[in-house]
PASEBA-1860 file (N, C-alpha, C; in nm, 3 decimals):
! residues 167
1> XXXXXXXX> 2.417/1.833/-3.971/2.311/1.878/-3.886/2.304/1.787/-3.764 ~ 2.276/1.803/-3.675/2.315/1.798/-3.552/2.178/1.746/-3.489 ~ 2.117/1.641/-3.446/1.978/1.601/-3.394/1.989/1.558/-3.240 ~ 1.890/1.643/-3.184/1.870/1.642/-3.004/1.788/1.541/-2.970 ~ 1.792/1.444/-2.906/1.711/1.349/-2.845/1.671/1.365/-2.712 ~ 1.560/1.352/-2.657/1.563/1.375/-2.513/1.612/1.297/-2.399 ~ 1.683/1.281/-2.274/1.753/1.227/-2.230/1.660/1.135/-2.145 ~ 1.598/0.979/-2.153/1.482/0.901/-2.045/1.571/0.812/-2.013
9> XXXXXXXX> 1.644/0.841/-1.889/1.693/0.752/-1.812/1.660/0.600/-1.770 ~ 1.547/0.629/-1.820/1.412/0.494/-1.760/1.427/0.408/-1.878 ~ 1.388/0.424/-1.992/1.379/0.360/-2.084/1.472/0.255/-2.094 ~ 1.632/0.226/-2.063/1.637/0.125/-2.055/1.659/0.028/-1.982 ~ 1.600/0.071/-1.860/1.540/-0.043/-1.766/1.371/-0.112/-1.826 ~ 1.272/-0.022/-1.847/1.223/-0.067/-1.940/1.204/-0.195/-2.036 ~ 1.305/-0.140/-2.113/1.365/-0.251/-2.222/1.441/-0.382/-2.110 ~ 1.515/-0.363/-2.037/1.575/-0.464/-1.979/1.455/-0.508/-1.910
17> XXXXXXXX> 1.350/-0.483/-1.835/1.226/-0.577/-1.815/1.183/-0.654/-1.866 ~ 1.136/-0.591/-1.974/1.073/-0.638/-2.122/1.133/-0.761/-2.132 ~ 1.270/-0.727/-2.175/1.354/-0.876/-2.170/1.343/-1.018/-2.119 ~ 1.351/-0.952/-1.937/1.388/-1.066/-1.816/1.232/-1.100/-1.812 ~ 1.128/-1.056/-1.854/0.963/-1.098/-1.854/0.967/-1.190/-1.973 ~ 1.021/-1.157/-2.071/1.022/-1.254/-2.187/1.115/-1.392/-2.194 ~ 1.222/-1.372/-2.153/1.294/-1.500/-2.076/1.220/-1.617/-1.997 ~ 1.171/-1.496/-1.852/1.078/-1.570/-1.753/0.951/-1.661/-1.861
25> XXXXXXXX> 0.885/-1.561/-1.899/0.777/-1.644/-1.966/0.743/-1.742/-2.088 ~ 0.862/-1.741/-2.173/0.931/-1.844/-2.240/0.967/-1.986/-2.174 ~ 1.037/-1.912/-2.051/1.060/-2.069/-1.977/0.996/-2.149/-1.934 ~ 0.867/-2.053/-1.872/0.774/-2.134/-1.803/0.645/-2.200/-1.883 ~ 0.601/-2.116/-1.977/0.498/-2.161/-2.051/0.529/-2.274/-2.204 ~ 0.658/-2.312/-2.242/0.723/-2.355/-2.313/0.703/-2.364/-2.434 ~ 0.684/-2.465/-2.522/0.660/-2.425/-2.716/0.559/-2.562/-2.747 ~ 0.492/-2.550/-2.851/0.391/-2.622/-2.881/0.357/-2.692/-2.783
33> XXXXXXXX> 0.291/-2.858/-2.837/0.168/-2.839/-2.748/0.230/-2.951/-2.618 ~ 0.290/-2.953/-2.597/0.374/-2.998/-2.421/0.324/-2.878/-2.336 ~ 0.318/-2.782/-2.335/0.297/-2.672/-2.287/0.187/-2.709/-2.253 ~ 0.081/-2.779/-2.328/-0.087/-2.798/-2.243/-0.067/-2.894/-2.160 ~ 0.026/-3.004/-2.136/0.027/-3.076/-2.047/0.102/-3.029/-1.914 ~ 0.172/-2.944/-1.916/0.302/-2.883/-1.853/0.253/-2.770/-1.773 ~ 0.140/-2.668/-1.798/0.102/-2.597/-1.793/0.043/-2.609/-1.584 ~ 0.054/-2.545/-1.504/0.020/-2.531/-1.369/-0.187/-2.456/-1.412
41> XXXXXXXX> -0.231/-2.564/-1.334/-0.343/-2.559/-1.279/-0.408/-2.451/-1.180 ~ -0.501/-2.360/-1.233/-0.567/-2.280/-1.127/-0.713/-2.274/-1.155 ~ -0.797/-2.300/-1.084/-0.959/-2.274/-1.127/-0.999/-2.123/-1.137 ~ -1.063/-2.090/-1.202/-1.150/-2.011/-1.187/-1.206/-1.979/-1.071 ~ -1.228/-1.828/-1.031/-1.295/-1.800/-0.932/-1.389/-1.655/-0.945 ~ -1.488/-1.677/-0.868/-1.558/-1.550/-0.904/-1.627/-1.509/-0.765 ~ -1.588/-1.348/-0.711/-1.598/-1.328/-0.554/-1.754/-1.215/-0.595 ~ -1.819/-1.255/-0.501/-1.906/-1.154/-0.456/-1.938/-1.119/-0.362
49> XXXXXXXX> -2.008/-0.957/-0.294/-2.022/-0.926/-0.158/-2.129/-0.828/-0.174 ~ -2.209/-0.891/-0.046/-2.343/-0.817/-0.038/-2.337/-0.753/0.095 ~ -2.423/-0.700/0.172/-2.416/-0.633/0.331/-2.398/-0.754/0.417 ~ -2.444/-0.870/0.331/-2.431/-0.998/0.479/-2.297/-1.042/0.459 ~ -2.262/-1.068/0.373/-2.140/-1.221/0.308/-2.068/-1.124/0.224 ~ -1.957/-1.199/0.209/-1.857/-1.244/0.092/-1.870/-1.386/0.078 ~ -1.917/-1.403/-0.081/-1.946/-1.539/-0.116/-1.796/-1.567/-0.270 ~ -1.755/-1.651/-0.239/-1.685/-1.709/-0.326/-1.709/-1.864/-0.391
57> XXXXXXXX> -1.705/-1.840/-0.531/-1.764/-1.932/-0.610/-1.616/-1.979/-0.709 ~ -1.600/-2.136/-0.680/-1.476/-2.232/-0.759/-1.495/-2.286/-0.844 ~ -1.407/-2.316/-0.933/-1.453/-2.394/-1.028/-1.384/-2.535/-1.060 ~ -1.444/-2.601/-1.017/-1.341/-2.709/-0.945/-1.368/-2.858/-1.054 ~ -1.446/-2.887/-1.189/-1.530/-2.966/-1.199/-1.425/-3.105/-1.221 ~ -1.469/-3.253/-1.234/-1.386/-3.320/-1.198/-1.267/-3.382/-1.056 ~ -1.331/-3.317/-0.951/-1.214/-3.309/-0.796/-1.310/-3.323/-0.743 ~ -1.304/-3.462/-0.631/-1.418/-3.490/-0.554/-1.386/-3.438/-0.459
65> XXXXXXXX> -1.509/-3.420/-0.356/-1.490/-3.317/-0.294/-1.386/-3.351/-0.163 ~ -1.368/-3.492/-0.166/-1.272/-3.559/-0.033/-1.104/-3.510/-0.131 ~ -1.105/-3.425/-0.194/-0.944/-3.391/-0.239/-0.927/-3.261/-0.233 ~ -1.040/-3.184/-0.157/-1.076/-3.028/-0.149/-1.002/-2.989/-0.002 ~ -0.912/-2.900/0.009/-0.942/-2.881/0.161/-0.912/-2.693/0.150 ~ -0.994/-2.650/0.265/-1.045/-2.499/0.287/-1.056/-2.495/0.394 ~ -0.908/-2.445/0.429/-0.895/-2.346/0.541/-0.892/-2.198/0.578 ~ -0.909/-2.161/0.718/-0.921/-2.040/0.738/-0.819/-2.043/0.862
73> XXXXXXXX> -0.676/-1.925/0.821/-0.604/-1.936/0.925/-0.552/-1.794/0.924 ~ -0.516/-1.724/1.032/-0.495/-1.588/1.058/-0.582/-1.469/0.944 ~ -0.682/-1.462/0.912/-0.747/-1.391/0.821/-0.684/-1.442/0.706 ~ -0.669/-1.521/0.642/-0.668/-1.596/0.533/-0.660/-1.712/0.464 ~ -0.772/-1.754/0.359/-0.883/-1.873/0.312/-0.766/-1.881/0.203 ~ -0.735/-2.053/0.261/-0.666/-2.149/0.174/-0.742/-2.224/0.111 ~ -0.714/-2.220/-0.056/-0.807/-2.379/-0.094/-0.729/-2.453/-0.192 ~ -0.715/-2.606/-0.111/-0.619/-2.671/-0.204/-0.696/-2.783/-0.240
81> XXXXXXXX> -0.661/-2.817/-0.360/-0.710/-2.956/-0.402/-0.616/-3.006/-0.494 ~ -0.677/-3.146/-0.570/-0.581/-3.211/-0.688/-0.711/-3.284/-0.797 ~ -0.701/-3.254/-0.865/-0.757/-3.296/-0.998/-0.670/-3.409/-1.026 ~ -0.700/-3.518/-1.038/-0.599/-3.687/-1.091/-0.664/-3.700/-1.195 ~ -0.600/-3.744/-1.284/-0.583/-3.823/-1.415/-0.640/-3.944/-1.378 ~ -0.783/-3.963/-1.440/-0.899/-4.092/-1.434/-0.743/-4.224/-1.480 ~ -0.755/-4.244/-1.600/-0.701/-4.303/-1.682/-0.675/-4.281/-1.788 ~ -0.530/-4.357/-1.861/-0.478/-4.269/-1.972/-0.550/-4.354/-2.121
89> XXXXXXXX> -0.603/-4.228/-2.214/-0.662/-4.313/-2.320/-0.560/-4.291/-2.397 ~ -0.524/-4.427/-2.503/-0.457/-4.357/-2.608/-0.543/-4.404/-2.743 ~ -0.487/-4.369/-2.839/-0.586/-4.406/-2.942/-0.427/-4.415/-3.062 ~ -0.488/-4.452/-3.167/-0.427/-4.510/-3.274/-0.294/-4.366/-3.322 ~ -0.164/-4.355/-3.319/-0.089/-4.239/-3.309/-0.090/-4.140/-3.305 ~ -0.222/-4.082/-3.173/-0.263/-4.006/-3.140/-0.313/-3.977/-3.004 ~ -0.245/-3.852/-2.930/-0.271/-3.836/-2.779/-0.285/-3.693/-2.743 ~ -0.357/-3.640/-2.699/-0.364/-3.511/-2.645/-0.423/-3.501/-2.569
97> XXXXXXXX> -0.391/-3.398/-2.453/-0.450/-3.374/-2.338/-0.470/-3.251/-2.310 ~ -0.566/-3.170/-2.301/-0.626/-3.044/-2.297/-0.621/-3.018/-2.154 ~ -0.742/-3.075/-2.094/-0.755/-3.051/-1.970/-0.608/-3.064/-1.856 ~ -0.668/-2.965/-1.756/-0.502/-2.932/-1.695/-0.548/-3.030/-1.566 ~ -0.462/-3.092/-1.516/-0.429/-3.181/-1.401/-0.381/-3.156/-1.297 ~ -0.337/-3.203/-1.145/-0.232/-3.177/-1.104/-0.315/-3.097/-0.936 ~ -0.234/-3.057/-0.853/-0.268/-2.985/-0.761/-0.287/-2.852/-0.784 ~ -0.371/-2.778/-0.682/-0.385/-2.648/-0.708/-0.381/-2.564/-0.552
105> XXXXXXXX> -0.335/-2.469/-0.537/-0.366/-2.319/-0.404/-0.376/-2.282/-0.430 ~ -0.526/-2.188/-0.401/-0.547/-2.039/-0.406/-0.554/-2.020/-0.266 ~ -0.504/-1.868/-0.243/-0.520/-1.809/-0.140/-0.543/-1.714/-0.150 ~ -0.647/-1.642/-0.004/-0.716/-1.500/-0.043/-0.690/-1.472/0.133 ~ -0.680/-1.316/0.067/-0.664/-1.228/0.244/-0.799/-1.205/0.259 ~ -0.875/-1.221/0.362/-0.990/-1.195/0.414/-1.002/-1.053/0.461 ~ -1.090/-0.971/0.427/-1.092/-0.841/0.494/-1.144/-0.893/0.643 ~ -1.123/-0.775/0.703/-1.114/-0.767/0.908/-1.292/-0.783/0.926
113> XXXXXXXX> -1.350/-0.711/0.787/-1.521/-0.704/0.880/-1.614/-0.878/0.845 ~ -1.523/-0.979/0.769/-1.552/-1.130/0.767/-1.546/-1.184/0.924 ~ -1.620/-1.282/0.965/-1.651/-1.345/1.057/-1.581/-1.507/1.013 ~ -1.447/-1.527/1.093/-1.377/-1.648/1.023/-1.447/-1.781/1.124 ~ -1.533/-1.768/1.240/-1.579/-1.868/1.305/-1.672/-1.903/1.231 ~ -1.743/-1.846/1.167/-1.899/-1.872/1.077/-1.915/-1.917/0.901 ~ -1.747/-1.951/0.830/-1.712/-1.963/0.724/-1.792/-2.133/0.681 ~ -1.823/-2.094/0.586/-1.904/-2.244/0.537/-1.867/-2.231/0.425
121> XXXXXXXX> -1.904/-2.405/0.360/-1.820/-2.444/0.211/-1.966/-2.576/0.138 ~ -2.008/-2.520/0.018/-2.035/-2.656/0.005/-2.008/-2.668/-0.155 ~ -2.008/-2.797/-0.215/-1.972/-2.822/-0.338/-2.108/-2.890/-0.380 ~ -2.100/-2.834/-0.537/-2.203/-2.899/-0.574/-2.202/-2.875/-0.746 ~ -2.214/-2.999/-0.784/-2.204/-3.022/-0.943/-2.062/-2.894/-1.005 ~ -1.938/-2.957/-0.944/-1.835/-2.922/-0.963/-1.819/-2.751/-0.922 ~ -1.886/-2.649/-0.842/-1.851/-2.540/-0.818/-1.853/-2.600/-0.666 ~ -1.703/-2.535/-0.624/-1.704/-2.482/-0.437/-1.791/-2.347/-0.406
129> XXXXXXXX> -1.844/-2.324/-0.329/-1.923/-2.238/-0.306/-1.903/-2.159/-0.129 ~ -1.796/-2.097/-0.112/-1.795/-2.092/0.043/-1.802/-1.910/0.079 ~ -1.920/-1.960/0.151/-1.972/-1.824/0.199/-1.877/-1.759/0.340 ~ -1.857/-1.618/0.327/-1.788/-1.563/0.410/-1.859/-1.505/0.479 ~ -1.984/-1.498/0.594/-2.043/-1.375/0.685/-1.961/-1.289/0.691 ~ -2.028/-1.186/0.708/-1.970/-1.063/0.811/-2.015/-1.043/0.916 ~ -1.891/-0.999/1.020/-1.949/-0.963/1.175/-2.031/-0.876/1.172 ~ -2.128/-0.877/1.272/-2.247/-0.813/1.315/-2.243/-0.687/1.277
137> XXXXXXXX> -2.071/-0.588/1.369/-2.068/-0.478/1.368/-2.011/-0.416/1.236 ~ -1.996/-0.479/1.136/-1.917/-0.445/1.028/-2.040/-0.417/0.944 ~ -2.187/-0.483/0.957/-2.301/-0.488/0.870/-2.348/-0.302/0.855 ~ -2.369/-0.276/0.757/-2.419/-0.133/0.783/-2.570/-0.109/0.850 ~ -2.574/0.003/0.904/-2.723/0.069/0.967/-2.714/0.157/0.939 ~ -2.915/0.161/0.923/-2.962/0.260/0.883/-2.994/0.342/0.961 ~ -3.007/0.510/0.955/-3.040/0.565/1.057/-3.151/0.653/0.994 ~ -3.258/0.681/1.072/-3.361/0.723/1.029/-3.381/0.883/1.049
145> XXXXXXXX> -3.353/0.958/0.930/-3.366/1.082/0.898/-3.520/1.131/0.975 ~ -3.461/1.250/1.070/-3.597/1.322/1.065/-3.649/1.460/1.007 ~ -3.726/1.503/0.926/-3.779/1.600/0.892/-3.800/1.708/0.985 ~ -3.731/1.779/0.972/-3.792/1.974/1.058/-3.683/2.004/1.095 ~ -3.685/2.132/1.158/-3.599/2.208/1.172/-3.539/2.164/1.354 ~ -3.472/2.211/1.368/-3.364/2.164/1.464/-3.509/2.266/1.597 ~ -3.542/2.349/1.606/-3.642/2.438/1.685/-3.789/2.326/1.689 ~ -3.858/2.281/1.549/-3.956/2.208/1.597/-3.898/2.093/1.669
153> XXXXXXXX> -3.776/2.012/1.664/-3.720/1.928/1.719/-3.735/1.904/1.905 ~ -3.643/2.071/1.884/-3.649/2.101/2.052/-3.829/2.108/2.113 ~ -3.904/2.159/2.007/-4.037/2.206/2.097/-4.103/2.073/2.120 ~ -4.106/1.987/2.037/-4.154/1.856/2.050/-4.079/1.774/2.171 ~ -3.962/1.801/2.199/-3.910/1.738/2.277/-3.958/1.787/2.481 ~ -3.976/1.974/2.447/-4.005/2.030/2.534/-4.148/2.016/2.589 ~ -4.238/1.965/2.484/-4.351/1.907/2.488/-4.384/1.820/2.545 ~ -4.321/1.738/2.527/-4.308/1.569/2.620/-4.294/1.589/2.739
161> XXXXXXX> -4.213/1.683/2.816/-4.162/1.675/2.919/-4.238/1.775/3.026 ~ -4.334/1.902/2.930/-4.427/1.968/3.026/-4.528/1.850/3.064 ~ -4.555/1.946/3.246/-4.674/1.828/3.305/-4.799/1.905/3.220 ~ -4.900/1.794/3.192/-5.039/1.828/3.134/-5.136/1.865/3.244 ~ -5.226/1.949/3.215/-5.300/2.027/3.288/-5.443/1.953/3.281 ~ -5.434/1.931/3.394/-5.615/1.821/3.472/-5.711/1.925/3.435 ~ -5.783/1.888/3.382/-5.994/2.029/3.385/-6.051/1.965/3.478
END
């Protein structure tokens, strides 16, 4: 008996992804616990946006703030810093290090309706905090709905403009 399979050309590229992702990420993240020391550094970040700002909030704790730097260059906010290693404790044949070390970049594309002359940053009890304005014309307006028909519109308007009659 004779069995038809359907022909997915795709599938094994697929599988060959699968692969070269599992290679890649084997290499980089490595095996027990060297891997926590080894491991590349990124903070946390958490973006919000209201009609005024885009506010972005870091999580930076441990990095004084003279190892912070935040720039703004062609519509897009660089922030680099370095977290250093205080001093090394060791203790009786035993060492581990959890916390991640080392330098860090994030970078973000700024949308066009941010105002990059008006960008402010401040740090405080380990969060960066740097607010993004928005330009004036990017802010939304409201426009004020009027009630009636397009005819009382005109008569009110035609109203205004007859001269009033002296007794």
């Amino acid at each position: 008996m004779t069995v038809l399979t359907r022909f997915e050309p795709f599938r094994e590229f697929t599988t060959l992804q699968d692969r070269i992702n599992r290679v890649f990420r084997d290499s980089y993240t490595g095996s027990g616990d060297d891997s926590l020391t080894t491991s590349t550094f990124a903070p946390a970040v958490d973006v919000y946006e209201d009609e005024h700002q885009v506010t972005l909030k870091i999580e930076v704790p441990g990095i004084e703030e003279k190892d912070i730097d935040v720039r703004v260059e062609n519509n897009t906010l660089t922030v680099h810093g370095e977290r250093k290693i205080e001093k090394e404790e060791k203790e009786e044949n035993y060492r581990r290090v959890e916390r991640q070390y080392g330098s860090f970049t994030r970078t973000f594309t700024l949308p066009q309706t941010v105002d990059t002359e008006k960008v402010s940053a401040t740090y405080d009890k380990g969060v960066l905090k740097i607010a993004l304005p928005k330009k004036a014309e990017a802010k939304p307006k409201q426009i004020k709905v009027q009630v009636g028909s397009e005819k009382s519109i005109e008569a009110q308007t035609t109203e205004a403009k007859a001269p009033s009659k002296a007794a």
